[in-house]
N, C-alpha and C positions, 0 to 999 in steps of 0.2 A: 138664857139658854146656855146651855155647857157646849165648850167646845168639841166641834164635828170632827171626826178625822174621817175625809169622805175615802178611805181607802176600806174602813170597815160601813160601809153603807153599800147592798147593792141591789137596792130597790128605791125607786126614785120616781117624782109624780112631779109633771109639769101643768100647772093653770096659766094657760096662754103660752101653747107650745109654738102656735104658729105664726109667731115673731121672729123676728129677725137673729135677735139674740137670742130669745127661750130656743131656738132651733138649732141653732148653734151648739147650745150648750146639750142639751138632747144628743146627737152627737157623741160630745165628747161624751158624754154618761155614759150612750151605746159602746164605743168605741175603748172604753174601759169594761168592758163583759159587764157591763151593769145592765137591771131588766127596767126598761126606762118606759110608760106609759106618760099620756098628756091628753091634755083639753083645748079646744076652744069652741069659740060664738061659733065658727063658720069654719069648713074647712076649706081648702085653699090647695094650687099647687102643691106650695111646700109643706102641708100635712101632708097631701095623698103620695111625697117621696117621704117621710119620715115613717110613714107605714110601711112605704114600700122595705127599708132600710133594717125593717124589725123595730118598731116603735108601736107601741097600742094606742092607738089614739080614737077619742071619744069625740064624737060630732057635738053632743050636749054636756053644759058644764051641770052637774048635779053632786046629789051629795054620796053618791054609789061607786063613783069614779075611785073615791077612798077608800081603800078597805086596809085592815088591819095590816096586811105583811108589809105595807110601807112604810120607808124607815125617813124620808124627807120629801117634803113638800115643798115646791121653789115654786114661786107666783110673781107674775108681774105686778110691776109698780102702780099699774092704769087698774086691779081688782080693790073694789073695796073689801072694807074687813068682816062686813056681814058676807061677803059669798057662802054658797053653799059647801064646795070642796073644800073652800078656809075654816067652815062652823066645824064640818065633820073632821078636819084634822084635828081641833080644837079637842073634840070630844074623844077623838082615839088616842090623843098625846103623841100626835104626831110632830118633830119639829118641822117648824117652815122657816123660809126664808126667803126675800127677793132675789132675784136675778143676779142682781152684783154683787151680793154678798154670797150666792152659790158661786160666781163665777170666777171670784178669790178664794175661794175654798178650794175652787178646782185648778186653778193656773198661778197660787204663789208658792208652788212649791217648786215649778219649774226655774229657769234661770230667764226671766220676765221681762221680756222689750212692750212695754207699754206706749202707744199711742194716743196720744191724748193732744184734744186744740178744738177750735171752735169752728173752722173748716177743713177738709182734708184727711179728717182723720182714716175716711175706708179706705180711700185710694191708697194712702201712704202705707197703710197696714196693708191692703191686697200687695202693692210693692213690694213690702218686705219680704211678705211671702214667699212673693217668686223669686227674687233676689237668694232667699236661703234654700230655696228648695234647687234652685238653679246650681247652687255650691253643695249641695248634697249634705244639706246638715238636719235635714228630716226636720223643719220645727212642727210643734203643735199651733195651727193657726184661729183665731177666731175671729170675724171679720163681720163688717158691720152693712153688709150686702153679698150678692153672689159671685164669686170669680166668673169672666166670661169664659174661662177656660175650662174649668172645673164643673160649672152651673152648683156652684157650692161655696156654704158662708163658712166653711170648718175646713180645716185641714188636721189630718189623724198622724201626727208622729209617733217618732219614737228618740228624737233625742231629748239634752236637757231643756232646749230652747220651746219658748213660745212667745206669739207674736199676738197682741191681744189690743184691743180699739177700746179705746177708756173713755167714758161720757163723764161729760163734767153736771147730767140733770143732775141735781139737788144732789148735787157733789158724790155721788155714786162711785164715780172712779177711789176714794179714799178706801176703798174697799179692796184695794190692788196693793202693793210693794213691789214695784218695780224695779228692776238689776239698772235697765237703761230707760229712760223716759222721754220719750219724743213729745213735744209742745211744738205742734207746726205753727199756733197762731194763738190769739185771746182778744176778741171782742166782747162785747153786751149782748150777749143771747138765752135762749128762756128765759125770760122776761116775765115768765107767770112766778119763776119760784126766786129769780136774783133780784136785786133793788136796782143796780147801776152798775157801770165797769167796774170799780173797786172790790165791788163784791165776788164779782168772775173772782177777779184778779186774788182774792186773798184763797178761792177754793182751788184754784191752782197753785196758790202757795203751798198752802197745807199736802197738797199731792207731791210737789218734791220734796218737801220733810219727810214722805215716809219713804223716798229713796232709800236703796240699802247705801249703809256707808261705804260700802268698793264700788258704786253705781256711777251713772254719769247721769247729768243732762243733757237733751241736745236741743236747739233752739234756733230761733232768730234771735240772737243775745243784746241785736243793737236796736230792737221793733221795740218804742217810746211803750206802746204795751204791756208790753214783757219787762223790758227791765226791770218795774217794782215788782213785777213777779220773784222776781233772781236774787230780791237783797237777802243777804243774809243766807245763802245756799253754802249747803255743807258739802257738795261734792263738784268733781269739775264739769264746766259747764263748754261746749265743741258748739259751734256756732254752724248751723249748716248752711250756712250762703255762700259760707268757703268750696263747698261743693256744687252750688248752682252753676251748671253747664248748661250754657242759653242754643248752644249746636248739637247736642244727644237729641237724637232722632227717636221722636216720642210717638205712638202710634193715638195717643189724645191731645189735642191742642190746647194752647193757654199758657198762659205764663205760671198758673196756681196749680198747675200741674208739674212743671219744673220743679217748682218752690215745693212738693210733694217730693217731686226724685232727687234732691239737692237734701235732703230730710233720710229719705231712704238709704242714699249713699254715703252719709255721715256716720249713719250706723254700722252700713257693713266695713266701712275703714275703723271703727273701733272695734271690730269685733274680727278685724284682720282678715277679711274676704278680700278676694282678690279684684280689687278694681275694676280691673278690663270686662272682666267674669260679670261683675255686676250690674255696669254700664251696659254691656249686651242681653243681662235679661230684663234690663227696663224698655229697650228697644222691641222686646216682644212682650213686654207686658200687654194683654188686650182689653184693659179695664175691668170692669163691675159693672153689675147690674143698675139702673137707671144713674146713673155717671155719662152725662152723653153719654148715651146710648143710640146706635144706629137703629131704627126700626123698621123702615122701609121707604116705599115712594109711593103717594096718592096724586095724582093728575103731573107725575114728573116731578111735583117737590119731597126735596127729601125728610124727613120726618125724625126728630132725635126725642127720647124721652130722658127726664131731669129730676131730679132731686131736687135742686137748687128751692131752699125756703126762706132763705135772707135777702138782702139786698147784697150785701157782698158778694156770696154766692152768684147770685142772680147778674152780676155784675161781669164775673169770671164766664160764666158760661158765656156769656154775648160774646163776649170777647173772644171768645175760643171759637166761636160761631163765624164770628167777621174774620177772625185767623183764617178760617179754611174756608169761609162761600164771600168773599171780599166783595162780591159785583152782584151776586143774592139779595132781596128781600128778603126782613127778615122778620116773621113772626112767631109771636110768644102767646101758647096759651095758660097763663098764671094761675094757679088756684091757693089763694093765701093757707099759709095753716097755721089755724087756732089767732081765735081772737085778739088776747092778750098780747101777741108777740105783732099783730097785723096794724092791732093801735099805738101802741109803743113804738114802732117802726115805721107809722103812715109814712110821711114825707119821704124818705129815705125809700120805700117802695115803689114809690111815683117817681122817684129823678131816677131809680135801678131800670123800673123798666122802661120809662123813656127814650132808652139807651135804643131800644127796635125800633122796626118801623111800623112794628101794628102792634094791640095788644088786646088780647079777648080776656076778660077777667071774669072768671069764674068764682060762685060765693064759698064762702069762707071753709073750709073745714075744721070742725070745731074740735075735732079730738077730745070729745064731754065734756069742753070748756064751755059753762053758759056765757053769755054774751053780757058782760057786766056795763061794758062802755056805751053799748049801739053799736059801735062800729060795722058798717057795710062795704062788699065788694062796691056795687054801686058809687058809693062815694070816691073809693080808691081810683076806679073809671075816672072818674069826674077831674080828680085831680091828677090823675096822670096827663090829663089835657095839655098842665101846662107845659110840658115837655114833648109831646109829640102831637101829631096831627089827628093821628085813628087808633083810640082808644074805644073800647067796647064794652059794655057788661054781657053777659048770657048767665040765663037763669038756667043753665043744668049742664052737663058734659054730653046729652044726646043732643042741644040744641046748638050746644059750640062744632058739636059734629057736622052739625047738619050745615052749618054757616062755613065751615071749614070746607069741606066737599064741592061746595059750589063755589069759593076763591082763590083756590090753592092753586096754581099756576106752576109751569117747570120752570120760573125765574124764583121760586120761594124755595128758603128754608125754614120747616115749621118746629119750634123746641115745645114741648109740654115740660109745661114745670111744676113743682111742687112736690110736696112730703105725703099728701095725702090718695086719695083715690084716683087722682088725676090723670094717674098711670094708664086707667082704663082708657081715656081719650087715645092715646098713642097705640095703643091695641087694636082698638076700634076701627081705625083710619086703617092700619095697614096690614088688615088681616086678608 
């Protein structure tokens, strides 16, 4: 394909706009006077605001949604290549592209603070956000959930700055050139497309190679991790632990939240923001959408809903849980996501959530990953045994509900956790 200059494109067609990111970037499309329509399976909240916004959007994917004045086709990674609005671009000569590669098209031409790590990455980027928006320097934001502030995953500048959440799936982010590059962390995760750390580890290499040569890294420089990351880095590398301020009064709890604003505050000292200025819009930062999240009270326990899909994560969250409810019970209702990463990870999911004092484990979500191993919720029950007393399986989120309802006490705090649908349980309970 010949290179795009999306300044002359101003007709734009999204398959699977109501993602996280395809939504985001919608948006920014809008947001350039561009006439930006989309697709998906199902619509959702966040369609029926992208309609509201002036976006066209099509309840059915078909092959009609295409029609000739369109000049680019951006499709998620999860559409196979027989889709129907992929056949019919095929046939119109329409270009396509995925998401990351639209989204470097559209944000390296700014002056590029990339977020990139294997946890942390929305928060840090929602920080930044507010951080430059708090200094009035207008960035362009793209974020990898909703500000609570905004109820929005974009933010619409007008300076040269943009602040953008870089995924390392099947090294996606390489599709970025970043001014400044935040690496908040690097473990073993998707596990369906890496082999083992090393391999993280060399896609995060290759992403600070394509730093600009007046760029910087910022990092944990001394995390055993990381280091092979950094050999051989052609630009300077600012450590942000120098900035972890364990007394900055955080309105989310946890130490992995610091280690986020100790990342954040790194950057606005390189980019010469004024400290104090900083430090107080991280004090009112109000987080993102399922990021502990507060969502209500059922029978007097309080109710957070979670992201968290690792054990790491899952680890953080507790912790942040035991941080503010210290004399709470404390349960977890788990829904692992995708097979691949659930068996690769067994053990390490059982000693994370061992960490509560209950746990309801809900079956897997597969994210159209078949099930190559066997691997079962069920089992994961089983084994999380050995680490705590009350472990549970539940065959559906209406029947964890229903078990939920009837033990939820005002001495509990209840997390729903997971990447997948499981967000609906925490709805459910506190509607």
């Amino acid at each position: 394909m010949a290179k795009l200059d999306i300044n002359n494109i101003s007709r734009i067609h999204l398959i699977g706009i109501g993602g996280i990111g395809m939504s985001a970037l919608a948006r920014h499309f809008l947001a350039e006077k561009k006439k930006v329509s989309g697709s998906d399976r199902t619509l959702s909240p966040i369609t029926k605001t992208l309609d509201s916004e002036g976006v066209q959007i099509f309840g059915e994917q078909i092959a009609g949604n295409v029609t000739s004045d369109i000049e680019l086709v951006v499709y998620t990674e999860a559409m196979p290549s027989e889709h129907e609005e992929m056949q019919a671009a095929r046939e119109l000569g329409v270009p396509m592209m995925n998401y990351f590669e639209a989204l470097g098209l559209a944000m390296n031409p700014y002056y590029l603070i990339a977020v990139a790590g294997t946890h942390g990455k929305t928060t840090t980027t929602a920080m930044l956000t507010e951080i430059f928006e708090s200094a009035e320097k207008d960035p362009t934001a793209v974020i990898g959930s909703l500000r609570a502030k905004t109820k929005s995953n974009y933010r619409a500048g007008k300076s040269k700055y943009a602040i953008v959440e870089a995924c390392e799936y099947k090294r996606d982010f390489l599709h970025l050139t970043p001014d400044v590059l935040v690496i908040t962390n690097v473990e073993f995760e998707h596990v369906d497309y890496y082999k083992n750390l090393e391999d993280v580890q060399s896609a995060f290499k290759d992403l600070i190679a394509r730093v600009h040569e007046n760029g910087v890294v910022i990092t944990n420089a001394k995390d055993p991790r990381i280091v092979p990351v950094l050999e051989g880095v052609h630009v300077p590398v600012v450590n942000y632990m120098s900035y972890l301020d364990l007394d900055l009064e955080l309105k989310q709890p946890g130490l992995h939240n610091r280690l986020n604003a100790a990342a954040a505050l790194a950057v606005a000292k390189h980019e010469k923001l004024d400290s104090d200025e900083a430090s107080a819009a991280l004090t009112n930062f109000t987080g993102t959408w399922r990021r502990f999240e507060y969502k209500g009270e059922l029978n007097g326990a309080r109710i957070y809903d979670d992201y968290a899909h690792h054990p790491t994560e899952i680890r953080a969250s507790i912790d942040a849980a035991r941080e503010l409810y210290p004399e709470r019970r404390l349960v977890i209702a788990f829904q692992p996501h995708t097979f691949s990463r659930t068996k690769a990870l067994f053990d390490e999911f059982a000693k994370a959530l061992g960490l509560a004092d209950k746990i309801i484990i809900l079956p897997i979500y597969s994210a159209r990953e078949d099930n190559a191993s066997g691997v079962t919720s069920r089992e994961l029950a089983v084994k999380s045994l050995e680490f705590i007393s009350d472990s549970v399986y539940s065959n559906s989120i209406e029947d964890a509900a229903k078990l939920l309802n009837k033990e939820l006490t005002d001495n509990d705090v209840l997390m729903v956790m997971g990447a997948g649908n499981v967000t609906e349980l925490a709805t459910m309970l506190t509607r």
